[in-house]
PDB file of the backbone (N, CA, C, O) and the ligand in Angstrom, with CONECT records:
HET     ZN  A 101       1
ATOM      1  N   UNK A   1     -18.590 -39.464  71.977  1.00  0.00           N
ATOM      2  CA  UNK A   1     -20.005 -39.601  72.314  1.00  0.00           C
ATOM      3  C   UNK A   1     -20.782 -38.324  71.967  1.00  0.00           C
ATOM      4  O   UNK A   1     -20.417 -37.175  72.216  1.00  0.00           O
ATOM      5  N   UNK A   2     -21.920 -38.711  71.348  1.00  0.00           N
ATOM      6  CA  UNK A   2     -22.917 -37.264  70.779  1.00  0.00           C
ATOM      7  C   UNK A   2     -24.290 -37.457  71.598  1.00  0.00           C
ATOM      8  O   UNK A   2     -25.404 -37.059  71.258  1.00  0.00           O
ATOM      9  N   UNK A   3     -24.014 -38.010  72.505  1.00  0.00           N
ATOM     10  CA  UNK A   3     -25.241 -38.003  73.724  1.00  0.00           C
ATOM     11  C   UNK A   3     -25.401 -36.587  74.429  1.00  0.00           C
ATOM     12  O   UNK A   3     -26.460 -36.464  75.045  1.00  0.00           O
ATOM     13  N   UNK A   4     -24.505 -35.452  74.451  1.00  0.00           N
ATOM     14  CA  UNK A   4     -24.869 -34.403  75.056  1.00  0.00           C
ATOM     15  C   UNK A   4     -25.861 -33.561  74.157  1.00  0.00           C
ATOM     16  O   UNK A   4     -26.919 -33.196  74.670  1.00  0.00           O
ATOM     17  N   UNK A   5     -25.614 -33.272  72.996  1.00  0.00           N
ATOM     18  CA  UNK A   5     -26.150 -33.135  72.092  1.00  0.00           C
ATOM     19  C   UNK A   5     -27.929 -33.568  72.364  1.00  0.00           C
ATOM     20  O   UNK A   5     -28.778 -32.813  72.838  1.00  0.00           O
ATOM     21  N   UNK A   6     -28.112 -34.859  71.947  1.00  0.00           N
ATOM     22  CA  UNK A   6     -29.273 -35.280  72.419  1.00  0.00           C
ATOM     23  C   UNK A   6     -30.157 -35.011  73.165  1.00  0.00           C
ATOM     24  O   UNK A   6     -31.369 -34.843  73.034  1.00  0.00           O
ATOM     25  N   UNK A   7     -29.328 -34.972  74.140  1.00  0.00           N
ATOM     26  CA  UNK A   7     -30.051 -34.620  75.475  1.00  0.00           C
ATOM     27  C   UNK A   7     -30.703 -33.530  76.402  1.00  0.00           C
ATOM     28  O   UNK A   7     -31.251 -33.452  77.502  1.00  0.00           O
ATOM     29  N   UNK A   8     -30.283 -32.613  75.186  1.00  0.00           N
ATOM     30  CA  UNK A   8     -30.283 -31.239  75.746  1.00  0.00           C
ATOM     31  C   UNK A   8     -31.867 -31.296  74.812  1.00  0.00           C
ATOM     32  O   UNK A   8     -31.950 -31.887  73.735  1.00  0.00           O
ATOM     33  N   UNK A   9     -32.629 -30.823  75.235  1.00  0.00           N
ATOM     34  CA  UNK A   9     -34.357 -31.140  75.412  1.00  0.00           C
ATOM     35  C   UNK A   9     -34.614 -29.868  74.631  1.00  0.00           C
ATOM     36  O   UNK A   9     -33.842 -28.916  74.750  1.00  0.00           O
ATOM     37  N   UNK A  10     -35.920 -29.804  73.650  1.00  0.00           N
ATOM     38  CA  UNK A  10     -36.753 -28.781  73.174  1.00  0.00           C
ATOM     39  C   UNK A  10     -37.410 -28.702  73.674  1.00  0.00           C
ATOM     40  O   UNK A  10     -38.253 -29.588  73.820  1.00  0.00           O
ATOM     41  N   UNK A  11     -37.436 -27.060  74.515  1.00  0.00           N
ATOM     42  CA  UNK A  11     -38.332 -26.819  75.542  1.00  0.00           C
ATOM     43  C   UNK A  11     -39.076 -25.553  74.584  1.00  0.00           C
ATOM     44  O   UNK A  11     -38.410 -24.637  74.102  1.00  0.00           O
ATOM     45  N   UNK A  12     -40.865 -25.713  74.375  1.00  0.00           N
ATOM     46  CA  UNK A  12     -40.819 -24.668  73.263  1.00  0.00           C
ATOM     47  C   UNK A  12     -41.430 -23.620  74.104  1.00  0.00           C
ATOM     48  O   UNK A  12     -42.235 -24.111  74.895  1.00  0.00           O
ATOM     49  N   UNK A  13     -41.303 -22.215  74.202  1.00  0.00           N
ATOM     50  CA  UNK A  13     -41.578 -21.675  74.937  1.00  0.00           C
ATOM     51  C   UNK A  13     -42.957 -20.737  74.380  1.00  0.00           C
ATOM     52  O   UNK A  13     -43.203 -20.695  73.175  1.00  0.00           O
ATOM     53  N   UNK A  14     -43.673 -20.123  75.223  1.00  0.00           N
ATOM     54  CA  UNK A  14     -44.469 -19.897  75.307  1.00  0.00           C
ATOM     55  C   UNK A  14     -44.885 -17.998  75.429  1.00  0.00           C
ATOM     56  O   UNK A  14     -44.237 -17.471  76.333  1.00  0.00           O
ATOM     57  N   UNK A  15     -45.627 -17.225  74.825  1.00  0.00           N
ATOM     58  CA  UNK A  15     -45.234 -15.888  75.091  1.00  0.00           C
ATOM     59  C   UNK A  15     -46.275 -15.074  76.212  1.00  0.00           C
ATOM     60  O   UNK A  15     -47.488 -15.030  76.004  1.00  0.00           O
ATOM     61  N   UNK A  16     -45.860 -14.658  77.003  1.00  0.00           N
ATOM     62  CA  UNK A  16     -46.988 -14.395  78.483  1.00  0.00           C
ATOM     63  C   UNK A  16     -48.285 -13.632  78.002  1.00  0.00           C
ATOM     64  O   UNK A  16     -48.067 -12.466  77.671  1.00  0.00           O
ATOM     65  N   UNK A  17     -49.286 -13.964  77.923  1.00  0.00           N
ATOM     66  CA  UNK A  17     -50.291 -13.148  77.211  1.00  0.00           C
ATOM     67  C   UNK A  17     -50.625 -11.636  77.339  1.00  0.00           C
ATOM     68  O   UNK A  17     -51.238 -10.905  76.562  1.00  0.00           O
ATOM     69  N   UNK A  18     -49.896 -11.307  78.860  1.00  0.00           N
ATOM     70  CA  UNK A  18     -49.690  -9.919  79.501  1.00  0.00           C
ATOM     71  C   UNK A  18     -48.984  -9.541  79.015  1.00  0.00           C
ATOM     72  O   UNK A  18     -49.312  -8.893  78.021  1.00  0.00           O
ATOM     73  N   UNK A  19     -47.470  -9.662  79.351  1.00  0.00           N
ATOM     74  CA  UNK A  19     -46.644  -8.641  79.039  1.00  0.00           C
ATOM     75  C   UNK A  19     -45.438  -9.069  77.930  1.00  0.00           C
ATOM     76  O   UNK A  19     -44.292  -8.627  78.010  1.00  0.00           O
ATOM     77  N   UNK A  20     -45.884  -9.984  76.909  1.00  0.00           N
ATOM     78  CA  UNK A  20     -45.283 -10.783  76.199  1.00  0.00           C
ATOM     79  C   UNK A  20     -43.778 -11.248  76.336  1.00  0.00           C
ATOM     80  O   UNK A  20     -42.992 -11.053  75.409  1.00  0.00           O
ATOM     81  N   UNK A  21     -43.474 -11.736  77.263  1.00  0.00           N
ATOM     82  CA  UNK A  21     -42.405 -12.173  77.778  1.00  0.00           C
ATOM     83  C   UNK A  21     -42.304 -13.810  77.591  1.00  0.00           C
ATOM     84  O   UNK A  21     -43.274 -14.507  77.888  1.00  0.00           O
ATOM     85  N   UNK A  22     -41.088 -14.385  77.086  1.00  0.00           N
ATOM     86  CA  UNK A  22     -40.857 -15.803  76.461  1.00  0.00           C
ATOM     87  C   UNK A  22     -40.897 -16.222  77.782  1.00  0.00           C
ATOM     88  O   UNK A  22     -40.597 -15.513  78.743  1.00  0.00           O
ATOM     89  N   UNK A  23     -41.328 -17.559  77.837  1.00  0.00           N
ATOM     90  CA  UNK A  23     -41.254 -18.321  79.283  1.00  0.00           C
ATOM     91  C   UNK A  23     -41.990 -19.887  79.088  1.00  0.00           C
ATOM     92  O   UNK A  23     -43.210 -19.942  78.938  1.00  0.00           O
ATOM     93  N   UNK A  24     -41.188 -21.096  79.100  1.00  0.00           N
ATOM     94  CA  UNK A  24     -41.390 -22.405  78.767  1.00  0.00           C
ATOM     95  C   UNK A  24     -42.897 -22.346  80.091  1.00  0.00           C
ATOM     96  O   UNK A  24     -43.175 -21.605  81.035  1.00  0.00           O
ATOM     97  N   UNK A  25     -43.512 -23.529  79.474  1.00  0.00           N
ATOM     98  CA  UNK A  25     -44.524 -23.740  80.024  1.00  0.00           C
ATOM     99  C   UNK A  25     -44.953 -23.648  81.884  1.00  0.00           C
ATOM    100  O   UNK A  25     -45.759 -23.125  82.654  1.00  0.00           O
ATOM    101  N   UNK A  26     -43.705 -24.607  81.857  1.00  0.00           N
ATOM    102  CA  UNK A  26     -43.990 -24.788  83.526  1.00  0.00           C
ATOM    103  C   UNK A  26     -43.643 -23.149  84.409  1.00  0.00           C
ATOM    104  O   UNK A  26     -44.268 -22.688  85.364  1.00  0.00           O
ATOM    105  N   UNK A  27     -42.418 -22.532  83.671  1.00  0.00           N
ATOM    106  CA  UNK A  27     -42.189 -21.098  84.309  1.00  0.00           C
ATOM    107  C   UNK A  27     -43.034 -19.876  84.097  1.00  0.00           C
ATOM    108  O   UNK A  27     -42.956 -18.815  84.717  1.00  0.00           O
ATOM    109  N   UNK A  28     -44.022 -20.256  82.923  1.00  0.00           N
ATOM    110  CA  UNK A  28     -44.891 -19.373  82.388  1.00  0.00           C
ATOM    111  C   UNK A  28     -45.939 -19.616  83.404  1.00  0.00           C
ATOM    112  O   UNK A  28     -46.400 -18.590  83.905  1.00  0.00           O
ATOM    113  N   UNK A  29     -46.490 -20.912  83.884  1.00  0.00           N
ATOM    114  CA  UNK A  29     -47.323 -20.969  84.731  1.00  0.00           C
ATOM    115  C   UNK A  29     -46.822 -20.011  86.237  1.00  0.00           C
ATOM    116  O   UNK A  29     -47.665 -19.220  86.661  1.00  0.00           O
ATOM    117  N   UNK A  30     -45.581 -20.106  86.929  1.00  0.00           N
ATOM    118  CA  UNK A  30     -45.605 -19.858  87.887  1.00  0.00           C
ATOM    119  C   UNK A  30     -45.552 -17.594  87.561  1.00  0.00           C
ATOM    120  O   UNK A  30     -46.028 -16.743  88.312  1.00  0.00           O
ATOM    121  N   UNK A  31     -44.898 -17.399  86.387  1.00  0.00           N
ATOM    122  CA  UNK A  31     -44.818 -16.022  86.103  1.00  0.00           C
ATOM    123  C   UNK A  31     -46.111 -15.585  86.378  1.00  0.00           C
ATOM    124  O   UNK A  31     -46.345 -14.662  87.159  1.00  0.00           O
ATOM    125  N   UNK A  32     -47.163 -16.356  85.624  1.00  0.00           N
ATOM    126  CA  UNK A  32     -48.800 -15.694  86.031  1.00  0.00           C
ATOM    127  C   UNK A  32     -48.942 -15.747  87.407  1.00  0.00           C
ATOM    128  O   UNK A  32     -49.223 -14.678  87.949  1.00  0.00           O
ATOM    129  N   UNK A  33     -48.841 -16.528  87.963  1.00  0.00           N
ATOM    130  CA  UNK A  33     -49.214 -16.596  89.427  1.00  0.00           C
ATOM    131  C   UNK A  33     -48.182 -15.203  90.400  1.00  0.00           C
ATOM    132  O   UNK A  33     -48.470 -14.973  91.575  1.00  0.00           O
ATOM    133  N   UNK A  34     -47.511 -14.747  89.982  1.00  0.00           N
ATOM    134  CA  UNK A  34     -46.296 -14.040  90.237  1.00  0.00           C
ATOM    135  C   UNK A  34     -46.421 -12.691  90.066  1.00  0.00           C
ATOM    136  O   UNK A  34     -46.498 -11.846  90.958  1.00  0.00           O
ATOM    137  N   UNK A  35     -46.443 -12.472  88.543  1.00  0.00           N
ATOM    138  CA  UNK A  35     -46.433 -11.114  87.968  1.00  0.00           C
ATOM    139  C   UNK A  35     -48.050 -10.618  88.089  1.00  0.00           C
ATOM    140  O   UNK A  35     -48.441  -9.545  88.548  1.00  0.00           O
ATOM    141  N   UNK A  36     -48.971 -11.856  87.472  1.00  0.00           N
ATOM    142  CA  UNK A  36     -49.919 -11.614  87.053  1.00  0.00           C
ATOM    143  C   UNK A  36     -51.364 -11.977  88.406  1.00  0.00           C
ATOM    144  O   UNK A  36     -52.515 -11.833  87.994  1.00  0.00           O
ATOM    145  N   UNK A  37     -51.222 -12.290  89.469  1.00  0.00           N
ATOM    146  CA  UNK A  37     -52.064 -12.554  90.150  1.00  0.00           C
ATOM    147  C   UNK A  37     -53.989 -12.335  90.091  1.00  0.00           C
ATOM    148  O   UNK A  37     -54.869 -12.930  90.713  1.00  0.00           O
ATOM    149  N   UNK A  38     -54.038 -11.579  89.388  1.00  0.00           N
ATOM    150  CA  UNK A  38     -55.458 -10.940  89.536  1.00  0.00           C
ATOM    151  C   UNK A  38     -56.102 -11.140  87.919  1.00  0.00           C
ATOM    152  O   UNK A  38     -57.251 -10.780  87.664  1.00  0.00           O
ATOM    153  N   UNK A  39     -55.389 -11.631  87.098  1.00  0.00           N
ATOM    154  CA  UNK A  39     -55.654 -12.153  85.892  1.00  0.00           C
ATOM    155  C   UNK A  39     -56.260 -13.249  85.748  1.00  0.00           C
ATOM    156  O   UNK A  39     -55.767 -14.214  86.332  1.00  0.00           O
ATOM    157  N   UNK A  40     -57.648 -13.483  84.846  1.00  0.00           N
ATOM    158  CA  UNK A  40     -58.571 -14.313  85.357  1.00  0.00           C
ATOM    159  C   UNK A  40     -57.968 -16.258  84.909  1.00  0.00           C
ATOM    160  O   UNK A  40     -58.611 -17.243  85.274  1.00  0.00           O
ATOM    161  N   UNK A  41     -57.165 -16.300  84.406  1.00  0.00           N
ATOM    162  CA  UNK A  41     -56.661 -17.819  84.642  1.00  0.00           C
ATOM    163  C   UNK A  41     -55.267 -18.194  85.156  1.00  0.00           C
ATOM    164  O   UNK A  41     -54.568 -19.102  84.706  1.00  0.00           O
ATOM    165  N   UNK A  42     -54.954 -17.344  86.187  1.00  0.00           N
ATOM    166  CA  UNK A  42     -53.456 -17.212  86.823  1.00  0.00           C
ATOM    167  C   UNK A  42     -53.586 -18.397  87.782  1.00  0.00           C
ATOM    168  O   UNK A  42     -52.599 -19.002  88.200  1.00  0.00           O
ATOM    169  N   UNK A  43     -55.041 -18.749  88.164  1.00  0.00           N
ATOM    170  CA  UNK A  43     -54.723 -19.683  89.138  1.00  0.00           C
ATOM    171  C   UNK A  43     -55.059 -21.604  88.072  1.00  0.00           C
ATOM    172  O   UNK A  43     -55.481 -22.685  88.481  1.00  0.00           O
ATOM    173  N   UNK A  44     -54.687 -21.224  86.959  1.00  0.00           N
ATOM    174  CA  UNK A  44     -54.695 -22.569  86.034  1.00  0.00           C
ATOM    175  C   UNK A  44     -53.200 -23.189  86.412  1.00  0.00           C
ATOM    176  O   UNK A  44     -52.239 -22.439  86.246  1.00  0.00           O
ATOM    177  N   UNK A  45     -53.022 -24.234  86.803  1.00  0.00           N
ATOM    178  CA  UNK A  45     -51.426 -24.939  86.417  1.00  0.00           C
ATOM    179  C   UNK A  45     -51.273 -25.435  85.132  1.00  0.00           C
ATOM    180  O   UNK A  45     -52.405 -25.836  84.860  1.00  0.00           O
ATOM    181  N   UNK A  46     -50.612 -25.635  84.247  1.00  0.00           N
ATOM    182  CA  UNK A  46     -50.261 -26.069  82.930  1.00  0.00           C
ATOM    183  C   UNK A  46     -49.032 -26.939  83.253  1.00  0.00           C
ATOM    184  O   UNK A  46     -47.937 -26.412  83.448  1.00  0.00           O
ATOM    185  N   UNK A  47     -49.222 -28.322  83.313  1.00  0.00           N
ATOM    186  CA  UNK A  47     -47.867 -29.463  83.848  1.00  0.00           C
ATOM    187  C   UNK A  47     -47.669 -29.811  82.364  1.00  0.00           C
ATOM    188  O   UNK A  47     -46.633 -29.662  81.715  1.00  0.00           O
ATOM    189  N   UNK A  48     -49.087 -30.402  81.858  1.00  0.00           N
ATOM    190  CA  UNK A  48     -48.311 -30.987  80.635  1.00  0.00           C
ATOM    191  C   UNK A  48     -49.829 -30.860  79.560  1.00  0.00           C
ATOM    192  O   UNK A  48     -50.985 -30.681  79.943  1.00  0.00           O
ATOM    193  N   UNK A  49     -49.265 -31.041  77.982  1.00  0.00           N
ATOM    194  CA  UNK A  49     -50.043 -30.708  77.079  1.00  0.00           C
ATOM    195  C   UNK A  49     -51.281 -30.463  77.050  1.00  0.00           C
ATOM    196  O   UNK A  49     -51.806 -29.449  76.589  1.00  0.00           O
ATOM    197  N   UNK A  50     -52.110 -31.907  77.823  1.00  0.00           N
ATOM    198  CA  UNK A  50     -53.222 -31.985  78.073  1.00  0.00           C
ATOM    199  C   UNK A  50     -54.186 -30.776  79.278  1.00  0.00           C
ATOM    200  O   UNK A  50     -55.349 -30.442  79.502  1.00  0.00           O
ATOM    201  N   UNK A  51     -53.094 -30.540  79.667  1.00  0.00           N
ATOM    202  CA  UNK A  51     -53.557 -29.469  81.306  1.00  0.00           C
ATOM    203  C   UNK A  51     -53.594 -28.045  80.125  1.00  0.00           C
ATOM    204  O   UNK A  51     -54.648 -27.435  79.947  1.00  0.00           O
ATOM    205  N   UNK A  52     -52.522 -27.723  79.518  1.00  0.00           N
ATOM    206  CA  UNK A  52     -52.968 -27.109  78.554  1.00  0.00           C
ATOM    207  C   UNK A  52     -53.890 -26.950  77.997  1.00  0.00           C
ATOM    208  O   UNK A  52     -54.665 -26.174  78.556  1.00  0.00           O
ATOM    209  N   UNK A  53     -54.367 -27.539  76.638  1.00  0.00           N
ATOM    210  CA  UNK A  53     -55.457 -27.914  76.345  1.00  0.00           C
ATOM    211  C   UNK A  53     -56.863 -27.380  77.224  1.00  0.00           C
ATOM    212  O   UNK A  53     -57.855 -26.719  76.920  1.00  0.00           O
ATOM    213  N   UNK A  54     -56.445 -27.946  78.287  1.00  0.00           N
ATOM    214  CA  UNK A  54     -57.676 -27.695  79.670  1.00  0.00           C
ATOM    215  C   UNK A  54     -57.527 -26.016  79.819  1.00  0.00           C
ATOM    216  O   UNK A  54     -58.574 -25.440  80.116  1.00  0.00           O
ATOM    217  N   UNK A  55     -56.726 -25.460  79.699  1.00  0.00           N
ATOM    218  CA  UNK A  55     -56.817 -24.202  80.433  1.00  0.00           C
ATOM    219  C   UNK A  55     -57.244 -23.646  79.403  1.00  0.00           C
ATOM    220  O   UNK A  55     -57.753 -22.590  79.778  1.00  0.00           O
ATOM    221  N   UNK A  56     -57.353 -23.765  78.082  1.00  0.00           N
ATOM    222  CA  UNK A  56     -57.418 -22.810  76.717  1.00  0.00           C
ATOM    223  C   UNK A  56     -59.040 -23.026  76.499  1.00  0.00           C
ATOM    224  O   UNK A  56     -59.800 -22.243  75.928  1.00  0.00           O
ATOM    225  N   UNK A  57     -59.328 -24.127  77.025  1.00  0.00           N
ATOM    226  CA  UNK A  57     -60.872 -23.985  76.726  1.00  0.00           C
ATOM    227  C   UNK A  57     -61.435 -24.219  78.190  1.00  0.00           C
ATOM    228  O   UNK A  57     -62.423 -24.951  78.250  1.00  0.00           O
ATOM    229  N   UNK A  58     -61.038 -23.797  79.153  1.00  0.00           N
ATOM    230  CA  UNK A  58     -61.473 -22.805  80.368  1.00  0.00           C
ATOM    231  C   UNK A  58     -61.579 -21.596  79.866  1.00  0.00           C
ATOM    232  O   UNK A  58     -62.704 -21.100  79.793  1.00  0.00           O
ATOM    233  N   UNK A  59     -60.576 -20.957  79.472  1.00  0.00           N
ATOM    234  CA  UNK A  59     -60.271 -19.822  79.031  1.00  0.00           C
ATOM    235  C   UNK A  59     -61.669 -19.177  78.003  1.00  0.00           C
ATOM    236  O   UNK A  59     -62.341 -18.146  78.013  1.00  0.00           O
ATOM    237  N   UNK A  60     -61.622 -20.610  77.050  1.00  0.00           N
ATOM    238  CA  UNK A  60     -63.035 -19.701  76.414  1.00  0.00           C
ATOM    239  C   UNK A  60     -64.012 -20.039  76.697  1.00  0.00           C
ATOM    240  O   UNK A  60     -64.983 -19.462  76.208  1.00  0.00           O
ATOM    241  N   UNK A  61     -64.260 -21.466  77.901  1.00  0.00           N
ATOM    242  CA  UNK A  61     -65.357 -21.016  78.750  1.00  0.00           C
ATOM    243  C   UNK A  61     -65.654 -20.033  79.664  1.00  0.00           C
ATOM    244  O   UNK A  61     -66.753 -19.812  80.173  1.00  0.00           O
ATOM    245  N   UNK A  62     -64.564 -19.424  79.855  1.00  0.00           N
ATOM    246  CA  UNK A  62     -64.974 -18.017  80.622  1.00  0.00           C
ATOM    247  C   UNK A  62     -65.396 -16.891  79.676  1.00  0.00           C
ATOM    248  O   UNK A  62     -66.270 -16.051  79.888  1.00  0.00           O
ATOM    249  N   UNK A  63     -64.697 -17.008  78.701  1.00  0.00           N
ATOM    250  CA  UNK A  63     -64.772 -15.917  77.294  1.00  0.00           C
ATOM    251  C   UNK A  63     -66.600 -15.616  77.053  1.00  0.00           C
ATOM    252  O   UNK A  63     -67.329 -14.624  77.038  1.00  0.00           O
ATOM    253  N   UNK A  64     -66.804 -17.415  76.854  1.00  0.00           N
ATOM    254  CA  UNK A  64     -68.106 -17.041  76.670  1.00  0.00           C
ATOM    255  C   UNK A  64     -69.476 -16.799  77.830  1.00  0.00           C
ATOM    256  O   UNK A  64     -70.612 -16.329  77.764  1.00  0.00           O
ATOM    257  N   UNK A  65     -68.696 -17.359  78.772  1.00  0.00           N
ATOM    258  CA  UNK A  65     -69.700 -16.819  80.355  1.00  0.00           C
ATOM    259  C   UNK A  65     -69.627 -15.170  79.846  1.00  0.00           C
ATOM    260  O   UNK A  65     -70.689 -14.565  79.707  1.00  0.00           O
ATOM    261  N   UNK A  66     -68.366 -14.507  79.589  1.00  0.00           N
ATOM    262  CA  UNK A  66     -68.375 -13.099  79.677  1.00  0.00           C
ATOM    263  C   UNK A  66     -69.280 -12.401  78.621  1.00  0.00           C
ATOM    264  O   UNK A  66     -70.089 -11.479  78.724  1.00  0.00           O
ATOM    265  N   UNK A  67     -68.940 -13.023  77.757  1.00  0.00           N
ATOM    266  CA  UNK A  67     -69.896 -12.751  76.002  1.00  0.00           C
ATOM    267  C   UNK A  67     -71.416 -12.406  77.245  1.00  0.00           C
ATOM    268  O   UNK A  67     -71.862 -11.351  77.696  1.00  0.00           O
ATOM    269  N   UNK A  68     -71.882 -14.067  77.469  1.00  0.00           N
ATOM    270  CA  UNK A  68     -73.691 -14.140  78.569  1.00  0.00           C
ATOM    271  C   UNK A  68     -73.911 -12.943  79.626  1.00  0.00           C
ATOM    272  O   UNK A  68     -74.998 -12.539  80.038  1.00  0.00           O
ATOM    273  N   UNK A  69     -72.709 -12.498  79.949  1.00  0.00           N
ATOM    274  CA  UNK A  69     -72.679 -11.239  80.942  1.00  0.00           C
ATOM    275  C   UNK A  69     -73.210 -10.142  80.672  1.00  0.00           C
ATOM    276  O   UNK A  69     -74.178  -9.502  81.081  1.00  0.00           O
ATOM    277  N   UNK A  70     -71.918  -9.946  79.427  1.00  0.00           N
ATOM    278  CA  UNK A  70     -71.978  -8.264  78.665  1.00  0.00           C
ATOM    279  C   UNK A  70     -73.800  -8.737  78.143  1.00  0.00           C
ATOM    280  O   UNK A  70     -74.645  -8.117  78.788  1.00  0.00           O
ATOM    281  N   UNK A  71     -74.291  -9.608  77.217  1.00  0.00           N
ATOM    282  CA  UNK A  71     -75.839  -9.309  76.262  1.00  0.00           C
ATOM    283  C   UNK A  71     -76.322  -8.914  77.573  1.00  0.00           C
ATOM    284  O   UNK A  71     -76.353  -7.687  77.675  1.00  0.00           O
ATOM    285  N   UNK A  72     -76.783  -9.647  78.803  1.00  0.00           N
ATOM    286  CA  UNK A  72     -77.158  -9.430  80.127  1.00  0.00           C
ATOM    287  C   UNK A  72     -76.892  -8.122  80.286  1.00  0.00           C
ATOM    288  O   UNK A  72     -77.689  -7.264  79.907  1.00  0.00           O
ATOM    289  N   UNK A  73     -76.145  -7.935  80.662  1.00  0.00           N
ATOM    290  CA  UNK A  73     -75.657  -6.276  81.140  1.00  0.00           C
ATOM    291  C   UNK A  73     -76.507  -5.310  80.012  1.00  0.00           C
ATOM    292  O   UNK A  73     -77.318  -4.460  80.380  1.00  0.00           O
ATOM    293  N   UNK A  74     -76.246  -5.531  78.843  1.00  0.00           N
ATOM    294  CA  UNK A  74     -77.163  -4.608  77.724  1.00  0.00           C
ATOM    295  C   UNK A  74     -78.002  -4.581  77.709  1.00  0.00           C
ATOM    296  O   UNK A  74     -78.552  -3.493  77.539  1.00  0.00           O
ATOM    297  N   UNK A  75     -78.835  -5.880  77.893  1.00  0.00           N
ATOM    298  CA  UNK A  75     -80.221  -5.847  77.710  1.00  0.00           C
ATOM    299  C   UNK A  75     -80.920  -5.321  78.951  1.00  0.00           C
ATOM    300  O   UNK A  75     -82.067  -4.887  78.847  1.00  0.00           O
ATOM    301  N   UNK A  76     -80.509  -5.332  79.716  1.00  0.00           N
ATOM    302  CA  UNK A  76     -81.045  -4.269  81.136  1.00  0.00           C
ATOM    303  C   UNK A  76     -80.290  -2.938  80.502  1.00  0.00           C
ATOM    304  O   UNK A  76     -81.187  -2.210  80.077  1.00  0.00           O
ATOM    305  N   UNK A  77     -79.452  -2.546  80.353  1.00  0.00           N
ATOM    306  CA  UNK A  77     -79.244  -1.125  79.981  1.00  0.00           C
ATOM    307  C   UNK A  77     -80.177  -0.718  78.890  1.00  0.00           C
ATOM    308  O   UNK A  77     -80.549   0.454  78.945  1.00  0.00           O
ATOM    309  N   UNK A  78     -80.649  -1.480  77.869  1.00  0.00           N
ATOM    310  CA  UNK A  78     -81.474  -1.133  76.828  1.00  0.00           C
ATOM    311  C   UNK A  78     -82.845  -1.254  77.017  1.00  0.00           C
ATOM    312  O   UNK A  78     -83.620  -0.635  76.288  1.00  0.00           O
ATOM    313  N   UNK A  79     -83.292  -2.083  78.041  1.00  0.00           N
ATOM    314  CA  UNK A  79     -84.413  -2.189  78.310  1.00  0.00           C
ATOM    315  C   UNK A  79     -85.189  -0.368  79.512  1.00  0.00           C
ATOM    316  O   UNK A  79     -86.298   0.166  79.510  1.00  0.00           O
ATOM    317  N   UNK A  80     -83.806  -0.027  80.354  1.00  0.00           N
ATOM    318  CA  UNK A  80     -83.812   0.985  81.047  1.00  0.00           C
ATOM    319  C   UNK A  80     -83.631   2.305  80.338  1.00  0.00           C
ATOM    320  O   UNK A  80     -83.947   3.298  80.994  1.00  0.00           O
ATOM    321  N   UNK A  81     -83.267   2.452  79.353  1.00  0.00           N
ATOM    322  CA  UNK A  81     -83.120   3.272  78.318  1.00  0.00           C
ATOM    323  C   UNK A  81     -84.363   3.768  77.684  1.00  0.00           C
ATOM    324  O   UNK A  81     -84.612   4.861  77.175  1.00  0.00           O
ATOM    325  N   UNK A  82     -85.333   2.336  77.888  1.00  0.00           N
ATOM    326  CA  UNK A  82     -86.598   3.063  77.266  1.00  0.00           C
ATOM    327  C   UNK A  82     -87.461   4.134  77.496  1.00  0.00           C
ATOM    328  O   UNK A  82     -88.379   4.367  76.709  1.00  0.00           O
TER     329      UNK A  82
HETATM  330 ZN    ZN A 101     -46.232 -11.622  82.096  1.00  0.00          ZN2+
END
């Protein structure tokens, strides 16, 4: 029988965006919550592809809230500058 073979699953792993450490999806989620607590999408779960997906463009919906921050932040520093 070549069923063990089979069965043994491609788990593709994933590299921690912190401290680049290999870690399959579901353990990568709990490592952030773990190692990484105070990192701004540690509290995302990633179960399956789609939750993925979801967190990566959270991710650059926060990216770009931050982009609206920093011009904000400048344009009062540049405006106070005058
Ligand atoms: Zn890490």
């Amino acid at each position: 029988m070549e069923e063990l073979d089979m069965d043994e699953e491609v788990r593709p792993e994933f590299p921690c965006p912190y401290c680049y450490e290999d870690h399959a999806v579901a353990s990568l989620c709990a490592h952030l919550e773990e190692e990484h607590p105070f990192e701004p999408h540690a509290a995302v779960s990633v179960d399956t592809p789609a939750d993925l997906i979801g967190a990566v463009f959270a991710f650059f919906r926060w990216v770009e809230r931050m982009k609206f921050v920093l011009r904000f932040v400048w344009l009062i520093w540049e405006l106070s500058s005058c």
